[in-house]
C-alpha positions as CSV (number, residue, x, y, z in Angstrom):
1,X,155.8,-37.2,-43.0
2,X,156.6,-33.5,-44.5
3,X,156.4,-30.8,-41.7
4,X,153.8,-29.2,-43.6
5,X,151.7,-32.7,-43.7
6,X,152.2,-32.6,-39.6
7,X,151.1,-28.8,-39.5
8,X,148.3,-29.6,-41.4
9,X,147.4,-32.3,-38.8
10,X,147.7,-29.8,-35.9
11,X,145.4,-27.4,-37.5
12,X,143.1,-30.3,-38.4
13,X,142.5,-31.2,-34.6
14,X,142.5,-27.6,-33.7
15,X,140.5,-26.2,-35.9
16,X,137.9,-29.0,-37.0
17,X,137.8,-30.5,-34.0
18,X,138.7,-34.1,-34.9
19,X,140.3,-36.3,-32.6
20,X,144.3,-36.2,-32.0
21,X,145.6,-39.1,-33.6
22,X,143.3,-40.5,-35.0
23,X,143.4,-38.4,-38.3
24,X,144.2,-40.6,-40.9
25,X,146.0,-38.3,-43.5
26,X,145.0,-40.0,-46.7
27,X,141.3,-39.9,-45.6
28,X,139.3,-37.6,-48.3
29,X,137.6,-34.3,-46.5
30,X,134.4,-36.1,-46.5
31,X,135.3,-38.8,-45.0
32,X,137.3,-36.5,-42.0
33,X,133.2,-35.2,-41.9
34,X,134.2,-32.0,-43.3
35,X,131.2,-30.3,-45.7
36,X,131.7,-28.0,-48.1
37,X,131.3,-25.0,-45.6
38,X,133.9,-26.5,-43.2
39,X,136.4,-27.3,-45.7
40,X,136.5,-23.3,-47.3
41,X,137.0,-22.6,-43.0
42,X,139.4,-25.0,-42.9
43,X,140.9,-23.7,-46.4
44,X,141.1,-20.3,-45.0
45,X,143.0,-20.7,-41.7
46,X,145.6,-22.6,-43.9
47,X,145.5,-19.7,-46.6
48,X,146.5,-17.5,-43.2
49,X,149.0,-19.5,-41.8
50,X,151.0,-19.9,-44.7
51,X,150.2,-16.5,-46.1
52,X,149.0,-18.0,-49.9
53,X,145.9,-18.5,-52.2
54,X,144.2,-22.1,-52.6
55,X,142.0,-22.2,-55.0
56,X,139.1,-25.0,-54.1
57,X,139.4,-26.9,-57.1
58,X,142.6,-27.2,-56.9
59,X,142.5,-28.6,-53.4
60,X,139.9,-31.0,-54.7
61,X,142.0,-32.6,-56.9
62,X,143.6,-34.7,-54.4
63,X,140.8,-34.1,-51.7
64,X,143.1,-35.4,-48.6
65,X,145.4,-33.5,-46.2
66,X,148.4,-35.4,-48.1
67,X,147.4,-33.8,-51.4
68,X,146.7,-30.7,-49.3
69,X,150.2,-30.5,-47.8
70,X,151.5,-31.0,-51.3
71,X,149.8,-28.1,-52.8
72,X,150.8,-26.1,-49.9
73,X,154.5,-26.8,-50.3
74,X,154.2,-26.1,-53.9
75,X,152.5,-22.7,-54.0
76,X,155.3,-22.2,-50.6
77,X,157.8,-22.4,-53.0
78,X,156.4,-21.0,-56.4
79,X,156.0,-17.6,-54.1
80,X,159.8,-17.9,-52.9
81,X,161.5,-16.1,-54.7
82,X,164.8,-18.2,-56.1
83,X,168.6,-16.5,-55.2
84,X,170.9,-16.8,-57.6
């Protein structure tokens, strides 16, 4: 599991209010009970936390925290600049 997958999970529990442990990272937002109202607050705080722009449909493209953690780590590293 990626650290940003288990970050994700954190927030998840904190934020949403769903139950330590039992969030099953492949689940799609609906079926974590997440509406569409819930899921842009839930967009937001990760938008903060990582200090980046998610565009909803793009985060509906694979609607689970897996496919969120993924899009997270890639616009993480497009925004990192590269040394050379």
């Amino acid at each position: 599991m990626s650290a940003t997958l288990e970050k994700l999970l954190v927030m998840a529990h904190k934020n949403m209010g769903l139950e330590d442990g039992k969030i099953d990272p492949q689940a799609t937002f609906t079926e974590l009970g997440l509406d569409s109202l819930s899921l842009v607050d839930f967009l937001f705080s990760v938008e903060d936390e990582y200090r980046i722009d998610i565009e909803e449909k793009r985060a509906m493209v694979q609607p689970t925290l897996t496919g969120l953690a993924a899009l997270v780590d890639e616009l993480v590293a497009s925004k990192t600049p590269v040394s050379a």
